[in-house]
C-alpha positions in Angstrom: -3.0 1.3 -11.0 -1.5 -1.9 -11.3 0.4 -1.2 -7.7 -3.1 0.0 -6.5 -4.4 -3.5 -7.2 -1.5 -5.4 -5.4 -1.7 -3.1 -2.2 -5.5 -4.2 -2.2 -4.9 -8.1 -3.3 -2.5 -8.2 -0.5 -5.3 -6.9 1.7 -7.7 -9.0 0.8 -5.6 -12.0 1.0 -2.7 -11.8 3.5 -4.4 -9.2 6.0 -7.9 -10.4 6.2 -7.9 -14.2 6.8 -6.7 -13.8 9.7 -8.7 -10.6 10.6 -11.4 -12.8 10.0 -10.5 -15.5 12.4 -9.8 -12.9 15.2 -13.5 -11.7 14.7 -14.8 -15.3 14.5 -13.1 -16.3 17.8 -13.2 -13.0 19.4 -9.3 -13.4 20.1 -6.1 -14.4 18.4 -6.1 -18.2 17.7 -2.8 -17.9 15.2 1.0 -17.9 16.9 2.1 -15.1 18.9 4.8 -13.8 17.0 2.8 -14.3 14.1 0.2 -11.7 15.2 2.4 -8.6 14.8 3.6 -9.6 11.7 0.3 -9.1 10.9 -0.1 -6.1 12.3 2.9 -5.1 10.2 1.2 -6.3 7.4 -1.8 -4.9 8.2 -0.2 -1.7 8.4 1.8 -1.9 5.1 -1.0 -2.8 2.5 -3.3 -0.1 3.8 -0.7 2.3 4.0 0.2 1.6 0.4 -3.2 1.5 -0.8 -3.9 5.1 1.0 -0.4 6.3 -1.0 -1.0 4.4 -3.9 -4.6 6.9 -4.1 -2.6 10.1 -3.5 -0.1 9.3 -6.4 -2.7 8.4 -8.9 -4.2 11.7 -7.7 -1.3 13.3 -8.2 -0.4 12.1 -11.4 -4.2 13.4 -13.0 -3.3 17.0 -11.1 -0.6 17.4 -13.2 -2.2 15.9 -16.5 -4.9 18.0 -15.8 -3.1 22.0 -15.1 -0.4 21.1 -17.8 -1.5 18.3 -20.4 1.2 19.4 -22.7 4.0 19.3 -20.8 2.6 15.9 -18.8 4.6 13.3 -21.0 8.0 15.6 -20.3 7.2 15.7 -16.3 5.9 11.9 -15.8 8.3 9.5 -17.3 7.9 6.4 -17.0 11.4 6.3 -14.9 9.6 9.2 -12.5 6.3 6.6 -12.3 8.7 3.9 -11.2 10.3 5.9 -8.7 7.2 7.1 -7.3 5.9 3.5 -7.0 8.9 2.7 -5.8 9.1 5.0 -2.8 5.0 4.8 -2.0 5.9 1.2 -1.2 9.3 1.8 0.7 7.1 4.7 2.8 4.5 2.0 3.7 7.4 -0.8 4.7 9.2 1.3 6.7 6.3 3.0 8.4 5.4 -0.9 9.4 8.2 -2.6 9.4 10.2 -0.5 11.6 8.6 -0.3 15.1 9.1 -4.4 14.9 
């Protein structure tokens, strides 16, 4: 959850100030090579929100079909890993075609 809420906080603050200046102006008043960074950005934090959603979904399938073998599947060494790698995904997936 707490990955959740940073994916969104970055969302709301890195990704929409300036979202909110392009509709304002109707164009991009910021640098040029600062707009695909933001694109980037843009890209990332929804990307890991949209992940961050599947894992937690994930996480209550398996609590759900097996509760009593839950705390043996999800360590919290798998949890980290999965965080890990739902960020990684959304960094390369934006990141990359710079």
């Amino acid at each position: 959850l707490v990955s959740l809420f940073m994916s969104d906080l970055m969302v709301g603050v890195v990704v929409m100030p300036p979202a909110m200046l392009n509709q304002l102006y109707g164009r991009w008043v910021l640098r040029g090579d600062f707009c695909s960074l933001w694109y980037s950005f843009d890209v990332m934090c929804c990307s890991a929100s949209i992940l961050n959603l599947c894992i937690i979904s994930l996480d209550r399938y398996l609590l759900i079909i097996s509760p009593l073998k839950y705390k043996l599947r999800m360590t919290s060494c798998r949890a980290l890993w999965l965080i890990l790698a739902t960020w990684t995904l959304a960094a390369l997936a934006s990141f990359l075609p710079i």
